[in-house]
N, C-alpha and C positions, 0 to 999 in steps of 0.2 A: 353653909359656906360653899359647898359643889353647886347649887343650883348657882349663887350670885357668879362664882368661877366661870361656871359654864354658860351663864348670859353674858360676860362681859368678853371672852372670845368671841363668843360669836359677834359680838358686836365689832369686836376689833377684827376682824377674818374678812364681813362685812365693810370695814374703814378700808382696807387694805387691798380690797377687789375695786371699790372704786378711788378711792386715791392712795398711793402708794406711802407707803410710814415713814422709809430713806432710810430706816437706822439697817445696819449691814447686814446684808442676809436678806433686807428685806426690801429692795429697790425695785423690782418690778410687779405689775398686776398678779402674777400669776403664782408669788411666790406666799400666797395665803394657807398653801397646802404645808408650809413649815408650821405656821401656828397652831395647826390640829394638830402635828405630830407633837410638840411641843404641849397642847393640853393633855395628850394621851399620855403622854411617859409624867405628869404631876398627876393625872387621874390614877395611874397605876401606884407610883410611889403613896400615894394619899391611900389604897388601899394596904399593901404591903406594910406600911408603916401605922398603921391605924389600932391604936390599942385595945382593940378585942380579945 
């Protein structure tokens, strides 16, 4: 499930440097740098929360 997670930002980060998504937050080129922050704090909670 983290690898598919982590291929499908990237793919979106990639959408998002060349044409922009519009949903709020997200209107210009440059604001691609929200969605890694945004995979990092689900990649941390995925661990913190992971029943080991």
């Amino acid at each position: 499930m983290n690898k598919l997670f982590s291929f499908l930002i990237i793919l979106v980060m990639a959408f998002q440097i060349i044409r922009p998504i519009g949903l709020p937050g997200l209107k210009r080129r440059g604001d691609f740098w929200k969605l890694a922050i945004f995979a990092m704090v689900v990649f941390g909670l995925d661990v913190v929360l992971r029943p080991h």
